[in-house]
Every structure is written in structure tokens, then in C-alpha cells.
FIMAR-894111 format. One record per residue (C-alpha): residue in one letter; residue number from 1; x negated, y negated, z. Coordinates in nm, 2 decimals, m for minus. Each point is the difference from the previous one (the first is absolute). Layout:
REM residues N
<rec><res>A</res><n>NUM</n><u>X</u><v>Y</v><w>Z</w></rec>
...
REM end
This chain:
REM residues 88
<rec><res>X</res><n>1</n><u>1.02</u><v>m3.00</v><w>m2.68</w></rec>
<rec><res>X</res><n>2</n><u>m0.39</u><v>m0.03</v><w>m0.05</w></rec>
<rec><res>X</res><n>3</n><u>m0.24</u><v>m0.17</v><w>0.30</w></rec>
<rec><res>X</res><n>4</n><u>0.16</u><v>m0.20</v><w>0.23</w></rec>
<rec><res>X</res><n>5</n><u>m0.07</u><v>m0.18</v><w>0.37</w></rec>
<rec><res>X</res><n>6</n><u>0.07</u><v>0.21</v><w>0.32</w></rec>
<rec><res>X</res><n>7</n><u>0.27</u><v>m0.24</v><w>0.09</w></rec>
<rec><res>X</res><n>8</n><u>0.21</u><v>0.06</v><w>m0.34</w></rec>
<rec><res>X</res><n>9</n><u>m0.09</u><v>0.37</v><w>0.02</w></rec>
<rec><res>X</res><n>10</n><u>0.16</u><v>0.01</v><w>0.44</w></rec>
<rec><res>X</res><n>11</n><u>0.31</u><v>m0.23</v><w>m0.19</w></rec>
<rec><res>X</res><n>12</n><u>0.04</u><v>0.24</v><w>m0.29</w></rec>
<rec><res>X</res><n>13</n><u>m0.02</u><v>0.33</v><w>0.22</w></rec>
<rec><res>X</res><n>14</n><u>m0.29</u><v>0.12</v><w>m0.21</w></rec>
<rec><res>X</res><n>15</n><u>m0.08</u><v>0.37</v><w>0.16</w></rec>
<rec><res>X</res><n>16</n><u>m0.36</u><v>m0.02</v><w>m0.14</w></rec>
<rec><res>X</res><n>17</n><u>m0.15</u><v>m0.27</v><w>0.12</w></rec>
<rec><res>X</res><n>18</n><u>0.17</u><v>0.06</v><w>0.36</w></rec>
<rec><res>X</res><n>19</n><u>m0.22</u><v>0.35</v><w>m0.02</w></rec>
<rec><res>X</res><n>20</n><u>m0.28</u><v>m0.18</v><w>m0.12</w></rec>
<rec><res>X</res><n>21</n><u>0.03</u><v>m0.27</v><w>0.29</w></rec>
<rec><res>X</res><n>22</n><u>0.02</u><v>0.30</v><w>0.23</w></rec>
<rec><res>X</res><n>23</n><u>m0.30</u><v>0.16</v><w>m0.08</w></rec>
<rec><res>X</res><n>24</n><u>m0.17</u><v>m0.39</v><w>0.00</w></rec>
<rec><res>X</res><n>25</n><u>0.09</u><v>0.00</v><w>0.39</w></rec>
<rec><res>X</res><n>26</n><u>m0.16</u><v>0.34</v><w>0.08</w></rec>
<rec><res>X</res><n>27</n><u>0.30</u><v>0.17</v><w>m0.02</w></rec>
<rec><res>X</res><n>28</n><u>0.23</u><v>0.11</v><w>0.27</w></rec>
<rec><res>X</res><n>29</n><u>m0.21</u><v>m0.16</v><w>0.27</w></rec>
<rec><res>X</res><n>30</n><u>m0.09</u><v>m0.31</v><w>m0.14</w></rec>
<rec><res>X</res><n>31</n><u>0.37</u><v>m0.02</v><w>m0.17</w></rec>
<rec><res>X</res><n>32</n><u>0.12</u><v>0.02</v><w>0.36</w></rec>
<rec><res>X</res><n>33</n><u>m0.29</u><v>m0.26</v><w>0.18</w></rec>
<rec><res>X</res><n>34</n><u>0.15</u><v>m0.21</v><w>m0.31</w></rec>
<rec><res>X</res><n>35</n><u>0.37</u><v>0.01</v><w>0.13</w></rec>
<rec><res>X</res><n>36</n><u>m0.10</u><v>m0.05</v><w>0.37</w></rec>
<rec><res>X</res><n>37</n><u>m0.21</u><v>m0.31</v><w>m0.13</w></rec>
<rec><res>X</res><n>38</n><u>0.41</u><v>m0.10</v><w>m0.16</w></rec>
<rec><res>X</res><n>39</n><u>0.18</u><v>0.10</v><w>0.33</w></rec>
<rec><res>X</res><n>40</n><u>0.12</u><v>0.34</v><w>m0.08</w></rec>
<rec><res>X</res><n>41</n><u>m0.06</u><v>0.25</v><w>0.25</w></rec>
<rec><res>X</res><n>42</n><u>0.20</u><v>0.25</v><w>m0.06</w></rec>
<rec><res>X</res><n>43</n><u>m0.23</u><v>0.23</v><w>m0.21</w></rec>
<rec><res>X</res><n>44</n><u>m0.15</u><v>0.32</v><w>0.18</w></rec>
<rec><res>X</res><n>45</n><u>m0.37</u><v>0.07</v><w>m0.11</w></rec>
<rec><res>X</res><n>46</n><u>0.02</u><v>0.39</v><w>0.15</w></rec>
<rec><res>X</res><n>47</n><u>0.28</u><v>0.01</v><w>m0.28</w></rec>
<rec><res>X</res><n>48</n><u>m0.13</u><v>0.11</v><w>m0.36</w></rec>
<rec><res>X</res><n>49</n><u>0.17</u><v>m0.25</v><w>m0.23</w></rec>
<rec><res>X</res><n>50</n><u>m0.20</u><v>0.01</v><w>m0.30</w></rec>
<rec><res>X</res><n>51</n><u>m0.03</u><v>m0.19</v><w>m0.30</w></rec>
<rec><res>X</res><n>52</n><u>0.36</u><v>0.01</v><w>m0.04</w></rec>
<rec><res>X</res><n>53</n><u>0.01</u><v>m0.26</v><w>0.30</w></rec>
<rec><res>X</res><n>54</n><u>m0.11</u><v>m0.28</v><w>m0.23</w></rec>
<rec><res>X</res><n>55</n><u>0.36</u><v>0.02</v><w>m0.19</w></rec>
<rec><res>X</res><n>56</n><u>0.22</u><v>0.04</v><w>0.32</w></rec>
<rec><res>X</res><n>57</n><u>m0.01</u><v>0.35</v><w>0.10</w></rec>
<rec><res>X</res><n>58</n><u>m0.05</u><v>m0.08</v><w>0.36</w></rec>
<rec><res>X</res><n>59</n><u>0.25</u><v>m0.08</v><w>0.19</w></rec>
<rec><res>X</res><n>60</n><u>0.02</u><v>m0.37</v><w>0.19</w></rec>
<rec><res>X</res><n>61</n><u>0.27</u><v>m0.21</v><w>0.12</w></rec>
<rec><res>X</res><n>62</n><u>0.17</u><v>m0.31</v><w>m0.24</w></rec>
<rec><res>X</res><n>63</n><u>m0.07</u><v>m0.28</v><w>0.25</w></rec>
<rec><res>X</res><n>64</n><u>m0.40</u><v>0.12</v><w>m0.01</w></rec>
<rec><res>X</res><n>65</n><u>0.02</u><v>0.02</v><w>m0.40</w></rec>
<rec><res>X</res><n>66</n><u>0.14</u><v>m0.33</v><w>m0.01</w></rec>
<rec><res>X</res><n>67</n><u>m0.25</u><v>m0.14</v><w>0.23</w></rec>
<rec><res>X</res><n>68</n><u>m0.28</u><v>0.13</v><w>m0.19</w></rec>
<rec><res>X</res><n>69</n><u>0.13</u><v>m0.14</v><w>m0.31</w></rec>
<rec><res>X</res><n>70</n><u>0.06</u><v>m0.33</v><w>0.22</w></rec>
<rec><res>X</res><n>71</n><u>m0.38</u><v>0.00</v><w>0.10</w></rec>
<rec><res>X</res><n>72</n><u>m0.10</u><v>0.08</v><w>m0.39</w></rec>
<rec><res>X</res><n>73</n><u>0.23</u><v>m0.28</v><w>m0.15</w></rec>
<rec><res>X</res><n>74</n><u>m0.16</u><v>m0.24</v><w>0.27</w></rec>
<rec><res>X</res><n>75</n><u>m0.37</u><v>0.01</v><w>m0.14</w></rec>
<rec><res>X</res><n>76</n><u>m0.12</u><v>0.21</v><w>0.28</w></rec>
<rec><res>X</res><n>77</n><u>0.20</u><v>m0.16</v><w>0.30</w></rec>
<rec><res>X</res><n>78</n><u>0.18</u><v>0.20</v><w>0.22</w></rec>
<rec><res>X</res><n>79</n><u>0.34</u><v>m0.01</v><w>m0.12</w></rec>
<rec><res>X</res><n>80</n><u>0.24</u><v>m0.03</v><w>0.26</w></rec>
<rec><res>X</res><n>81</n><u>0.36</u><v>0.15</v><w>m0.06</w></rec>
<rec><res>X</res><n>82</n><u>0.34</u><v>m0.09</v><w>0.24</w></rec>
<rec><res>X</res><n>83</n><u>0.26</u><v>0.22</v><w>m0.10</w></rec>
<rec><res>X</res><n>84</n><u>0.28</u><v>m0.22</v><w>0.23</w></rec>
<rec><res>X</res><n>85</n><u>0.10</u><v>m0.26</v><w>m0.20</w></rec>
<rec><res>X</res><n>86</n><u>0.31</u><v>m0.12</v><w>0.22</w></rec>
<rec><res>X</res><n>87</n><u>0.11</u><v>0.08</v><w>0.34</w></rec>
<rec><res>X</res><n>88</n><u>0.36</u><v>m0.07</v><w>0.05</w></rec>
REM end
């Protein structure tokens, strides 16, 4: 698929440049400071995760995945996500 943007590479599942981007954020640390900065705090960082973690291979819940994305879509605002559409 040749070059393309980090946001059509995250839309395309590109494995590659999610490696790449790992690496970028200083690894499993900084990959994890990253995801607190996007409200996910469920990573451990006594846990080895590895490069792997950049295409999914750690474990975290739906509602924190779709908040991150949430937060991503928004241009960097927190991206607030209420699962309870209708109480009847």
C-alpha cells in the first residue's frame, strides 16, 4: 500500500507502522504513559508485553478501547463514552 498517514495506517490495521509507533513512544513504558494520557489504565508495567503490544496482544477491556479510540477521533479531547443509552 506504499507511505501513508498514521491515521489511515490505525484505520487500515497496518501491523508495521503500529510497531513502528511503539518504538516512537519508548516502548512499553512510554506506549503505556501514552494510554494513561487516553484514559486506559488497565495496563501493568511489571508485566513484559513487548512489541507485540502495539498490535493488541495485551489484554484491556472494550469500554477502555472504545474510549481511547473516542479520545483519538476527538483531536486529542478526552473522549467520553456512556454505554446506557435508555433506562426503562
Amino acid at each position: 500500500m506504499g507511505p501513508m498517514p498514521l491515521r489511515r495506517a490505525l484505520a487500515f490495521s497496518r501491523n508495521i507502522p503500529a510497531i513502528k509507533m511503539y518504538f516512537a513512544a519508548g516502548e512499553q513504558d512510554g506506549f503505556i504513559d501514552f494510554a494513561k494520557d487516553l484514559g486506559v489504565y488497565t495496563f501493568d508495567k511489571k508485566k513484559d508485553y513487548g512489541p507485540p503490544m502495539a498490535i493488541g496482544s495485551a489484554e484491556m477491556e472494550m469500554f477502555d478501547l472504545a474510549k481511547m479510540y473516542a479520545h483519538l477521533s476527538a483531536e486529542g479531547k478526552p473522549g467520553e463514552i456512556d454505554p446506557i443509552l435508555e433506562v426503562r
